[in-house]
N, C-alpha and C positions, 0 to 999 in steps of 0.2 A: 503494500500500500504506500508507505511512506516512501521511497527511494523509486517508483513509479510517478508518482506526484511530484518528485522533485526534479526527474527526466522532462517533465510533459510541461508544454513551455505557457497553459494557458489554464487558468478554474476559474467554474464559477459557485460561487455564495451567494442565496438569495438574487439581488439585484445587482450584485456587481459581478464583472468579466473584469477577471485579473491577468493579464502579460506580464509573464518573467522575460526580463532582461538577462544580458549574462553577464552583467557585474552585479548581477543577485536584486539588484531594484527592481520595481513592479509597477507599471503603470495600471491603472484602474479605470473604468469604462462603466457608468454606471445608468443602469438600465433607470426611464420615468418609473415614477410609484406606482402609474395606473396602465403601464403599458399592459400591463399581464390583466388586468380586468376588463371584463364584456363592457364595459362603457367606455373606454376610449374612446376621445372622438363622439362621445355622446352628449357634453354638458356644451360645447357652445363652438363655433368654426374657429378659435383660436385655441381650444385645448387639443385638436389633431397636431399642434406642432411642438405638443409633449407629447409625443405617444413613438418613444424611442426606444429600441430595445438592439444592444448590441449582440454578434455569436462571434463565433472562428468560423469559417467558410474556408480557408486552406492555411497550412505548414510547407513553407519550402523545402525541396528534400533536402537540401543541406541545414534548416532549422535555423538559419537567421530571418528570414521572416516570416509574419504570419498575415495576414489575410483577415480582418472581419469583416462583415455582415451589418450596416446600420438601419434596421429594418423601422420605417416611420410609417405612417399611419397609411400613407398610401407610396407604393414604390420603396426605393432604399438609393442605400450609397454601401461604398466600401471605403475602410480603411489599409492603407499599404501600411505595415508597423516594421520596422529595423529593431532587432532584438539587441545589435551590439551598440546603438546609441540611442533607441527610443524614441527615432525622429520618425515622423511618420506623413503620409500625401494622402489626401480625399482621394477618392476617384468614384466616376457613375458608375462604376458597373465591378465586377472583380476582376482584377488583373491574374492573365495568363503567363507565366513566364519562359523566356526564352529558353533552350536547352544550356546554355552556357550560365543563365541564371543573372544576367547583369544588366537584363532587359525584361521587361512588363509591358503585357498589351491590353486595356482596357479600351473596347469596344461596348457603350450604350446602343441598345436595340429597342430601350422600352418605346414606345411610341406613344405610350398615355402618360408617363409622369418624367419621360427622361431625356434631354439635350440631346443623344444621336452623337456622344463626340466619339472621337477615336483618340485615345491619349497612349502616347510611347514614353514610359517611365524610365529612368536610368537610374542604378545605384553605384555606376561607374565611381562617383567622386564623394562616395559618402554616404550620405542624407540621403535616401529614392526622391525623387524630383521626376515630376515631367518635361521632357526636352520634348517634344512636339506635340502639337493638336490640331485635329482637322473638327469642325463642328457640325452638327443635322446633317449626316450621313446614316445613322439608323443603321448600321451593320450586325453582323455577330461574329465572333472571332471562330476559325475553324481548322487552323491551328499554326503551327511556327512553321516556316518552309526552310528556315535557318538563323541562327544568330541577331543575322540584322533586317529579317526579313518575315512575314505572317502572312495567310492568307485570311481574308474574311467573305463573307456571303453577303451581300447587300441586296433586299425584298425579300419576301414572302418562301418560307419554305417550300409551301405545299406547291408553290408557283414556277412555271416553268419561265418564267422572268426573271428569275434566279438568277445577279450575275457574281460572279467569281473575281476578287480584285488578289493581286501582292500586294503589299502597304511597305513600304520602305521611307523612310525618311530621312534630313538634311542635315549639318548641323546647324542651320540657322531656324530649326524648329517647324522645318515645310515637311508636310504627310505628302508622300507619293502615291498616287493608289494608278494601278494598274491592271488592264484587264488579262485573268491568265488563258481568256479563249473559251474554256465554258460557259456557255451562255453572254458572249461578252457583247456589248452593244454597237451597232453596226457603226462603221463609222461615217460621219457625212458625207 
């Protein structure tokens, strides 16, 4: 029990989510009072924006970072958390990481509560930080096609309008997206 729990880089107690650090600090994440009660969201349209409730949503395999879940009243966000300094970046959506692990692709697909961005996070220099954003693109990530490179699905699954982009980026923070031929849109 004990020496399991002190491996596992994340607990939670009642309303709070606790992240171990690895100089043994812990930042704390603490869920609304009323998020876990059937009335959230029921006393008035300003108490939907306490109705917060953090999770873990991924561990990197190497376990310096972790991944939450900020699930609000309607839609969510994520947190990118660094376990060796506790610096941590929003993002719309959860970030997918590269095989080399020094890049993050979060890709927003919600289309009812979510911006559509596509954010390429870097931990190259530290701190995870987004170095590029393309915005109202509505994609879903589908997966890494290398390093410095992902592919995503942009419209409709079920749809044969379906197109297929790479996403590469600059370092002046410009999203490349490119059509990789499946279903890619005719061009003028």
């Amino acid at each position: 029990g004990e020496e399991v729990l002190a491996r596992w880089p994340s607990e939670r107690h009642d309303l709070v989510l606790t992240v171990r650090l690895f100089d043994g600090t812990a930042k704390e994440y603490r869920d609304d009072k009323y998020t876990h009660e059937l009335r959230c969201g029921l006393d008035d349209d300003s108490s939907v924006n306490d109705c917060i409730a953090y999770g873990v949503w991924e561990i990197s395999a190497d376990r310096c970072y972790i991944t939450l879940w900020v699930a609000l009243y309607e839609g969510g966000d994520a947190l990118l958390v660094d376990r060796e300094t506790g610096a941590q970046v929003g993002l719309d959506s959860p970030p997918h990481a590269a095989p080399d692990g020094r890049h993050w692709a979060s890709v927003d697909h919600d289309t009812a509560y979510g911006s559509g961005d596509i954010d390429v996070v870097s931990t190259e220099s530290g701190a995870p930080a987004v170095i590029a954003t393309e915005a109202g693109v509505f994609c879903s990530v589908e997966r890494w096609d290398s390093d410095a490179s992902f592919l995503v699905g942009c419209g409709s699954e079920e749809s044969s309008a379906r197109v297929e982009y790479r996403v590469m980026w600059k370092q002046n923070g410009t999203i490349l997206r490119v059509p990789t031929g499946r279903n890619a849109p005719e061009a003028p």
